[in-house]
C-alpha positions in Angstrom: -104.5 113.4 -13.8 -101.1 114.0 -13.5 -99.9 114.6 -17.3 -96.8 113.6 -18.4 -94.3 116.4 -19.5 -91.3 115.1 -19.9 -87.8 112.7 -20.0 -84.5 114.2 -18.9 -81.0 112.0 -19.2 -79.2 113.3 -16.3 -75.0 113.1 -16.8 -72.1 113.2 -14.9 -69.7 112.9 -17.3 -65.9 110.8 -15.9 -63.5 109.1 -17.7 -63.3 106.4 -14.6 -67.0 106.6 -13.9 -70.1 108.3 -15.3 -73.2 108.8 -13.7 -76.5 108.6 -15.4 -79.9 109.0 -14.1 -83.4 108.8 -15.9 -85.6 111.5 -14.7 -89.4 111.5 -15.6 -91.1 115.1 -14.9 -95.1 115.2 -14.5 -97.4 118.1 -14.6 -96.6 118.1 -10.1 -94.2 114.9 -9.4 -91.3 113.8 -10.4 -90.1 110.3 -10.9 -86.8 108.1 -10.9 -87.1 105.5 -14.0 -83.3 104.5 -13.4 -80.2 105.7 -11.9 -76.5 104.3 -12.2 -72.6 104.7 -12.7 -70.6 103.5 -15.5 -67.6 102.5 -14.5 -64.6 102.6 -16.7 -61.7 102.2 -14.2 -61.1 98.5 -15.9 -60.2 100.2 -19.1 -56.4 101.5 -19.6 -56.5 103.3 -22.9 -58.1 107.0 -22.3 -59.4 106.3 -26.2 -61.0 103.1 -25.3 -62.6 104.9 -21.9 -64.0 107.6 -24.6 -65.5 105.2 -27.5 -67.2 103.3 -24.3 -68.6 106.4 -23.0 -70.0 107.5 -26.1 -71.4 104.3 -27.0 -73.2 103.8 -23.6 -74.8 107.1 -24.0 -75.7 106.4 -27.0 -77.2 103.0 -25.5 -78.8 105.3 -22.9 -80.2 107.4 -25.0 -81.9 104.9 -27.0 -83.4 102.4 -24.5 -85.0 105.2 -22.4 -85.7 108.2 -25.4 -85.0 110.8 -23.2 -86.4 114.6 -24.2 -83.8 116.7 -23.1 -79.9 115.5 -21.7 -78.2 117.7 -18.6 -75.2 117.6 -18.5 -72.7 118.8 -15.4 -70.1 121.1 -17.0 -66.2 120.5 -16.1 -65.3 122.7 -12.9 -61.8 124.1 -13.5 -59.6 122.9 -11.0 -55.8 122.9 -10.5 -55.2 119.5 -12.3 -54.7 120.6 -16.0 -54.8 116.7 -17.2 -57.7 115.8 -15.2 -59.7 118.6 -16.6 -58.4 117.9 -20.2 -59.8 114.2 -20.0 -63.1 115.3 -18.4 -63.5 117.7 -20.7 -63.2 114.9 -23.4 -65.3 113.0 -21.6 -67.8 115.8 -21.3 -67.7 116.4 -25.1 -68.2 112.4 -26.3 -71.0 112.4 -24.6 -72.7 115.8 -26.1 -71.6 114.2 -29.5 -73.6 111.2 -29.0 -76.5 113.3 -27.6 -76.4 115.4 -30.3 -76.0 112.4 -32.9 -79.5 111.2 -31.6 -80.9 114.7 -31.4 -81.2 115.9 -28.2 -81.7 118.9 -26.9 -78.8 119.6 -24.4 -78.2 122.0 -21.8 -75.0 122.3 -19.3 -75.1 123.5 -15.8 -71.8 124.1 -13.4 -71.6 122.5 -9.8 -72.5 125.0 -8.5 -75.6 126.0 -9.7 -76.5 122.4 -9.8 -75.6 122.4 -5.5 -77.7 125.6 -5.3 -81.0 124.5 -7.2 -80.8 121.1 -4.7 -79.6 122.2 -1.4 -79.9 126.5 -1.6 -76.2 125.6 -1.1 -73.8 125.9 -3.8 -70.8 124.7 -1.9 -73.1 121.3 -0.5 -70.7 118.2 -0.2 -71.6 115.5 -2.5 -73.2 113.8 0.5 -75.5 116.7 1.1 -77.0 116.6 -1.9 -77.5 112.9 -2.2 -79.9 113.3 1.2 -81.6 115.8 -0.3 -82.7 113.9 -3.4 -83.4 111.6 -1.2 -85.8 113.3 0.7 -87.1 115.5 -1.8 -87.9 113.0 -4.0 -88.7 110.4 -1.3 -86.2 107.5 -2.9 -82.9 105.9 -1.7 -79.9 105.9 -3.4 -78.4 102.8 -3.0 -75.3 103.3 -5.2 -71.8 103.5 -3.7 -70.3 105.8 -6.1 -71.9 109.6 -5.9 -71.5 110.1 -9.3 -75.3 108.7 -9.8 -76.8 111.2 -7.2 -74.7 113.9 -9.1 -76.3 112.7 -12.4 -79.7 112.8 -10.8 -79.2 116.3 -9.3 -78.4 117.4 -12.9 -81.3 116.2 -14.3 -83.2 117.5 -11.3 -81.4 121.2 -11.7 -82.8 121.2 -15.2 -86.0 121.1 -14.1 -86.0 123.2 -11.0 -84.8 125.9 -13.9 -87.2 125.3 -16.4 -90.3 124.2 -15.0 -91.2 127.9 -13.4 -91.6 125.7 -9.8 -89.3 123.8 -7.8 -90.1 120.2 -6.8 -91.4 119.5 -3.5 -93.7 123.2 -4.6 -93.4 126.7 -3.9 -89.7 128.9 -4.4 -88.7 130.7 -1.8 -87.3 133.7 -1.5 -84.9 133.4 1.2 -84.8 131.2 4.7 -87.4 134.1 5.9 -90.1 132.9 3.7 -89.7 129.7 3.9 -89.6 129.2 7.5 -93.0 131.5 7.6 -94.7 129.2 4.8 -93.4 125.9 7.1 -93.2 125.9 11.0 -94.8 122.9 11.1 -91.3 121.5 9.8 -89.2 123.4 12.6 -88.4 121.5 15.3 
């Protein structure tokens, strides 16, 4: 039997569009219950964009009771404003996690590129295949912003589950090419 462990709410927080996945964690498997973007870009008001994010986490968080919330932390870029109004975006949506009493942890780009692909500079692209295939779904979304949700919630539990999904960690390319020439070609 393959016991159940666990519900993580995957985030990519966004003042024009958030992504949100639903990730369900088993003793071996994994399992998509939902994946999506909201998007805000018909909203003007930055206020409005916030109340609206905080009220459809707070949505999320109800209809699907998750365990634990991931959440992608800002990246600092060279756009002061733009990282201002993520950041507020970011921080609505731990309020309304922590209104509901979740347990929430943050995880940078890069580490959240690195636990998918062994690649912490992956294109957004890149790690959309490799959910994909690692987790044998397609993502049919045009926005990224849901695979970057799902890769959040999927970083969480590459780093807290003592194994990876898909099985064994690997060391370095070395190992894992020893442990899998049947998938060189």
């Amino acid at each position: 039997m393959n016991e159940h462990k666990g519900r993580i709410l995957g985030i990519d927080p966004g003042t024009n569009l958030m992504g949100f996945a639903i990730l369900d964690t088993f003793q071996n498997d994994l399992k998509v219950e939902t994946i999506g973007v909201l998007n805000l870009k018909k909203l003007d008001d930055h206020q409005e964009k916030l109340r609206e994010i905080f009220l459809q986490t707070q949505d999320l968080i109800e209809q699907y009771r998750p365990d634990i919330m991931a959440i992608e932390a800002p990246f600092f870029g060279k756009n002061v404003q733009s990282m201002l109004k993520l950041g507020r975006a970011q921080g609505v949506v731990i309020a309304a996690a922590i209104l509901l009493g979740l347990e929430i942890h943050e995880y940078s780009p890069k580490k959240i590129k690195l636990s998918i692909t062994g690649n912490g500079n992956a294109a957004k692209e890149q790690v959309a295949a490799m959910l994909c295939q690692i987790l044998k779904i397609t993502i049919n979304q045009k926005h990224l912003d849901s695979s970057d949700a799902l890769a959040v919630a999927v970083c969480h539990y590459n780093q807290n589950s003592g194994n990876k999904i898909g099985g064994k960690r690997y060391s370095g390319w070395a190992s894992f090419v020893t442990d899998n020439k049947d998938r060189l070609k």
